[in-house]
N, C-alpha and C positions, 0 to 999 in steps of 0.2 A: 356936713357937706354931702357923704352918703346921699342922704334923704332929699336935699336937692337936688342931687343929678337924679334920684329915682322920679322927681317931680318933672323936671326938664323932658327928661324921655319917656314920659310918659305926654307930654303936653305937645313935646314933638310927632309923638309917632299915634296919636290921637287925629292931629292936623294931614298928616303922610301919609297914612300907612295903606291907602287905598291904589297905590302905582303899581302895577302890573305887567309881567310881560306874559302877553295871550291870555289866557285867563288864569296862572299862576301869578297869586296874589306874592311877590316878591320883597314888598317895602313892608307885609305886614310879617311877612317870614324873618328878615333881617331885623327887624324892632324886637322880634321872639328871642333872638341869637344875644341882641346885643342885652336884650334885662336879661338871662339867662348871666352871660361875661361878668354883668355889672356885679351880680349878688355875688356869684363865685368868689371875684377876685377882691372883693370887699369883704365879704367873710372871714378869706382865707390869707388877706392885708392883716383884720384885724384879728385876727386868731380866733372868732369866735362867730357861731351863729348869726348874732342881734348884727354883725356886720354886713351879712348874707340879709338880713329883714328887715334896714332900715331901708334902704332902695328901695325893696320892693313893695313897703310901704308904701313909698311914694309912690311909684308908678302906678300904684293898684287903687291911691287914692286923687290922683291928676284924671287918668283912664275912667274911673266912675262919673267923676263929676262931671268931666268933658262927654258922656256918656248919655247924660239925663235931657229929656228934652228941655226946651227953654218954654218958656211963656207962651211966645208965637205958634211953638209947634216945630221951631226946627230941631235935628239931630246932629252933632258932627261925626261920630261915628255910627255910622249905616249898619244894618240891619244884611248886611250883604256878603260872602263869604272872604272877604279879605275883613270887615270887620269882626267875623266870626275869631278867625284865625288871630286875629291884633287880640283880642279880647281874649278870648279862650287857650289860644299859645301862649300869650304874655302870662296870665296866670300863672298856666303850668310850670312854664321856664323856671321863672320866679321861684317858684315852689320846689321845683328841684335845683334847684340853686340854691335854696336855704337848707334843705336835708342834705344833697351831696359836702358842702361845706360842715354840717355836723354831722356826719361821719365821717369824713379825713379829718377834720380836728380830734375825733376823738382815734380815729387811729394815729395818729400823730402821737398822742401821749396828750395832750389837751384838755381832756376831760377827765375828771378821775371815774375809776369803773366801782359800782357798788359791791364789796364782796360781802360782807355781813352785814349788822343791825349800823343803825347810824350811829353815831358815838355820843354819849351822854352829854 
């Protein structure tokens, strides 16, 4: 289910994310926010990282494909700095959504910490 909604909002804010108020790209800042919520609290639902990274699997594999030109020549996401920002923020969020989530899991007690050799 994760990986669906990371597909959705990605497919969503692929189609969106270019609304603007003046020239603050706003729909692609809010799509950054909201994959950034999704992983966190998906992560940190399922106690573990791969919770934080199956979303943003998806979004990061909806965002590509809807990315690529088509046969014709057209793009849906533009070359233009509200696409930058949908692209390049969503990433990032993303990605710190999965690292911020493995490290509260593991400060939580979540992860066991290596102290010596691994055990036979």
């Amino acid at each position: 289910m994760l990986f669906l909604l990371g597909v959705m909002e990605g497919l969503i804010g692929c189609f969106q994310f270019s609304h603007a108020i003046g020239a603050v790209p706003v729909a692609a800042l809010a799509f950054c926010v909201v994959i950034f919520v999704t992983c966190l609290l998906g992560g940190l639902g399922m106690g573990s990282p791969m919770g934080a990274l199956v979303p943003a699997f998806g979004w990061f594999l909806a965002s590509v494909v809807l990315t690529m030109p088509t046969a014709a020549g057209s793009v849906i996401v533009t070359d233009t700095t509200a696409g930058k920002w949908y692209l390049y923020g969503g990433a990032a969020s993303a990605g710190v959504g999965v690292v911020l989530t493995f490290a509260l899991s593991r400060r939580a007690g979540r992860w066991p910490r290596r102290v010596g050799a691994w055990p036979r």
